[in-house]
N, C-alpha and C positions, 0 to 999 in steps of 0.2 A: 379605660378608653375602649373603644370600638377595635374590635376586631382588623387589624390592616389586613388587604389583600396580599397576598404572596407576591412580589418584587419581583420582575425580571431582572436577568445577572447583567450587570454595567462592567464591561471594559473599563478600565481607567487605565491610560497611557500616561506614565509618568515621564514627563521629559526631562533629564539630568544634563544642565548645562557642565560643562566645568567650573570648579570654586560652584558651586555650587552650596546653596547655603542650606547644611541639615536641617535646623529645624525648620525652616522654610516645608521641606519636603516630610521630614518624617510626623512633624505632627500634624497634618492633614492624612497622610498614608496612615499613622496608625487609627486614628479617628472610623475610616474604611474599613481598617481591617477587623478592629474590634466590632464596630456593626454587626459583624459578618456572624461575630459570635451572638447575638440578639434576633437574627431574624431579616437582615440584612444581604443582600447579593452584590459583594465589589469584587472583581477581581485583578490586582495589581500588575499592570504590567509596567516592566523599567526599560526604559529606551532610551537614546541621544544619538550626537553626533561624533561621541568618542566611545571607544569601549571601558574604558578605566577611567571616569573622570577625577578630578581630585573635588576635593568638598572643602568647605572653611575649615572642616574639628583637621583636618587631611586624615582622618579614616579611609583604607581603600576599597575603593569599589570596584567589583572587576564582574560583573553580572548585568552588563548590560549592553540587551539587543540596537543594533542599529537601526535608525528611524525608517519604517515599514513605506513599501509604494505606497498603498493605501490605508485607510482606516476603515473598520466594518460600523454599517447603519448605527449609529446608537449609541459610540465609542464617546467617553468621556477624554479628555487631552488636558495633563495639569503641567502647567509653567509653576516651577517652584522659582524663588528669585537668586541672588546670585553675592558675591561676596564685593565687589563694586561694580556695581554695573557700568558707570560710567566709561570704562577699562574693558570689562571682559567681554559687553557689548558689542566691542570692534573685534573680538577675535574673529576668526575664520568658521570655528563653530557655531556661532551664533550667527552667524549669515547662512549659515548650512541648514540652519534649524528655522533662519527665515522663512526659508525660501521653500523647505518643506512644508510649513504653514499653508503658506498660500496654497501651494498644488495641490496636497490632500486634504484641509479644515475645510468643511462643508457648511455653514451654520444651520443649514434646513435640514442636516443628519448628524450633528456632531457638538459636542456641549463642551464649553472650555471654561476652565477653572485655571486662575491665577491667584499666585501667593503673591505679594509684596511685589517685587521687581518684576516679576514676570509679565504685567502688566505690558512693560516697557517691553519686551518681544512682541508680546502680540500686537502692538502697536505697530511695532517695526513692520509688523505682514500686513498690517490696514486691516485689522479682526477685530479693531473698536473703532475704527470710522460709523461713522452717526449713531453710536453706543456712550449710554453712562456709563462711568465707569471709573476706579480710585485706586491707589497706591499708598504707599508706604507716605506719611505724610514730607518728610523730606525730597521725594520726588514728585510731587503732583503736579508742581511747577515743570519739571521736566518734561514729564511727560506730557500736559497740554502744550508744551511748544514742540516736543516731537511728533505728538498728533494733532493736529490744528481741528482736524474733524469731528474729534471725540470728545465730549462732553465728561470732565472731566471735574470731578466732587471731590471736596474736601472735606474733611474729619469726620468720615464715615468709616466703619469697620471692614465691610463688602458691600457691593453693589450688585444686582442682580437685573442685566436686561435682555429678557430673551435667552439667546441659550451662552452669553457670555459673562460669567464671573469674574470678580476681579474685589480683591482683598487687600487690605493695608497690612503691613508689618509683622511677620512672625508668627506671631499666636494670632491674629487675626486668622490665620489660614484654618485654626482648627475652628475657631466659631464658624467660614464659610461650610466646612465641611460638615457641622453639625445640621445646618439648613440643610442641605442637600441630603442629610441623609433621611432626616424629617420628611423632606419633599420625595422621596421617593421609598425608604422604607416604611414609614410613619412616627409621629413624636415619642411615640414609646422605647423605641427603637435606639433616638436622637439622645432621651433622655436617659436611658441608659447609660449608653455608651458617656455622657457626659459625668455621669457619678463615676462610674469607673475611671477615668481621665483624673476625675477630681477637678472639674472647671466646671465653671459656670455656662448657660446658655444665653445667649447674646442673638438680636435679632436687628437689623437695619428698622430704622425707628419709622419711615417713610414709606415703607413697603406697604400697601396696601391689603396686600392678601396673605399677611399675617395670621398662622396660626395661633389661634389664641394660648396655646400649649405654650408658644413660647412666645409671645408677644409681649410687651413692655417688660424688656426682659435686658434692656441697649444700655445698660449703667454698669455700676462698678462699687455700687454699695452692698458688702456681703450680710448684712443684716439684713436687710431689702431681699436679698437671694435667697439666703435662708429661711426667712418667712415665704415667700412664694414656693420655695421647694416645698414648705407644712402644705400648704392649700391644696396647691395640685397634686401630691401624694394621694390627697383623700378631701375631693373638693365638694361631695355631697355632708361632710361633717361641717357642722357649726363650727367655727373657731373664733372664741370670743377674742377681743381686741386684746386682753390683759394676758393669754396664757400664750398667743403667739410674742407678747413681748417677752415674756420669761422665758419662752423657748429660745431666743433667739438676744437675752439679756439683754434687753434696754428697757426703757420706761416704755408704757401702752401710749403715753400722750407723744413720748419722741417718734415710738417706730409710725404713728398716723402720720407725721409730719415729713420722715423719712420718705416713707410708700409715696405720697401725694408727688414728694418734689423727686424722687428718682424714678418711680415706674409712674408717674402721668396721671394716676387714677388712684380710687380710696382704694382700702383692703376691701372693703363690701363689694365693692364694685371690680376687683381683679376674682374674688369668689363669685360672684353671678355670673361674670364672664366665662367661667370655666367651665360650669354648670352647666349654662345655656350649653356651650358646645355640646357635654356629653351629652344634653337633652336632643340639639341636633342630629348627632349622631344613632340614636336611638329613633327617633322619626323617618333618618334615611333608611332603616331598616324594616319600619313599616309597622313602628309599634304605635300603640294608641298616642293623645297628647296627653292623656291623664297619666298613663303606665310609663311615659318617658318623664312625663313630669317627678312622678315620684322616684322613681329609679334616677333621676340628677341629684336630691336634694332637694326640692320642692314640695311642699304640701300638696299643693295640688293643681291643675291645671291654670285655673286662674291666677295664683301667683307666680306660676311660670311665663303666662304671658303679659303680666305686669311688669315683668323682668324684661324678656325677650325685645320688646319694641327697642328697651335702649343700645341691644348688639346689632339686631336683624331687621331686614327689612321686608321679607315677604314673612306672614301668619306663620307660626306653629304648623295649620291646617295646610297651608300652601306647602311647605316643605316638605311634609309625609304623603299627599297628592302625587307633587311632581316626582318623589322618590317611585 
């Protein structure tokens, strides 16, 4: 891949409700943290409206700042979710944390990430009125009758509008957090840190401006992932239909049938896609089309733009122009 540009450092304000649900929090926080080891800039901050909250595992926490007058430009704000919302939503803390929403969450200076329940707070401060946006699939009903404003999707992983995030259940939060780290470290970055985790990457299947890095990526078949992990390792190699099946044990005629019905597209066609990218990004840098051509995996220019039509929509020529 293309060289990412150096990251500015992200604030992340971690807000720890009481009962507070660990993995809610820590596996999105470690997701961050490890970034950081790749080339990534997060730096975690832990905040609430308690000093010691208790958590579901009840491991003690006792390191954490209380919720700041304001937030600095640029400050990321993560709602992890909670161990019944239904319940701990009425505590006194969670109207403390409302109501710090509102005064300080800027949305023209401030990016908010939700895990599962957390949703359902920032709800509470009207931070997803006239926003998409999803939950934990047992609460979506909930929460569109708590926010009547908010556009609210079902059996989606994360939703992404603007600068408000919002994730369904648990390990959901750490696919949100791989996006984000994509989007702002770069997929290299994303997919790292995901081999390290040992999960898969996962992308909202709707999303339009899908990197192709991880795009058609929204399933849950690990053959399918495994094969896609071969291609994009090394997406200028050929990779005949029969040796990704043996990579990845299954027949050549199943894993074609697999790819088609779980990632949406052929194998041929998840490999051009990848190509072309790196061919893109090789033009934004002002290289010939023939010399990006061949540096993707392409023969040569002409077969690059016998490809290209079916990802892009401005020329080869157009792209290395406007670069």
């Amino acid at each position: 891949m293309a060289q990412w540009p150096t990251p500015p450092e992200i604030e992340i304000y971690c807000v720890l409700q009481p009962r507070f649900l660990l993995l809610d929090f820590a596996g999105a926080a470690e997701a961050f943290r490890l970034a950081n080891d790749y080339g990534g800039r997060f730096r975690l901050r832990y905040i609430g409206p308690d000093a010691a909250p208790a958590n579901s595992l009840g491991l003690p926490i006792h390191t954490i700042d209380p919720l700041p007058d304001s937030l600095p430009e640029g400050a990321w704000v993560m709602l992890s979710g909670v161990t019944e919302s239904a319940k701990d939503y009425t505590l006194p803390a969670a109207k403390a944390t409302r109501d710090w929403l509102k005064r300080t969450f800027r949305p023209n200076q401030h990016t908010l990430v939700c895990v599962c329940s957390g949703a359902l707070l920032a709800g509470m401060a009207g931070l997803l009125d006239g926003r998409r946006c999803t939950t934990h699939h047992t609460l979506t009903a909930r929460l569109a009758q708590q926010s009547p404003k908010a556009d609210v999707l079902e059996n989606r992983i994360f939703v992404e509008d603007g600068p408000i995030h919002t994730s369904a259940g648990v390990t959901a939060g750490v696919d949100l957090a791989l996006h984000l780290i994509a989007r702002h470290a770069g997929p290299a970055v994303a997919l790292a840190v995901a081999r390290e985790m040992v999960v898969y990457l996962r992308r909202e299947g709707n999303d339009a401006q899908l990197s192709p890095w991880l795009a058609n990526r929204n399933h849950l078949h690990p053959a399918v992932h495994r094969a896609q992990d071969l291609i994009a390792q090394d997406p200028q190699r050929h990779w005949p239909v029969s040796e990704l099946a043996e990579r990845v044990h299954v027949s050549p005629r199943h894993l074609a049938r697999l790819f088609a019905q779980h990632a949406g597209l052929s194998i041929i066609d998840y490999q051009h896609r990848l190509r072309v990218a790196l061919a893109r990004e090789r033009l934004e840098r002002g290289e010939s089309v023939e010399c990006a051509a061949q540096q993707a995996g392409f023969g040569s220019a002409r077969s690059l733009r016998r490809v290209w039509q079916k990802f892009e929509h401005l020329s080869p020529g157009a792209v290395r122009t406007r670069a």
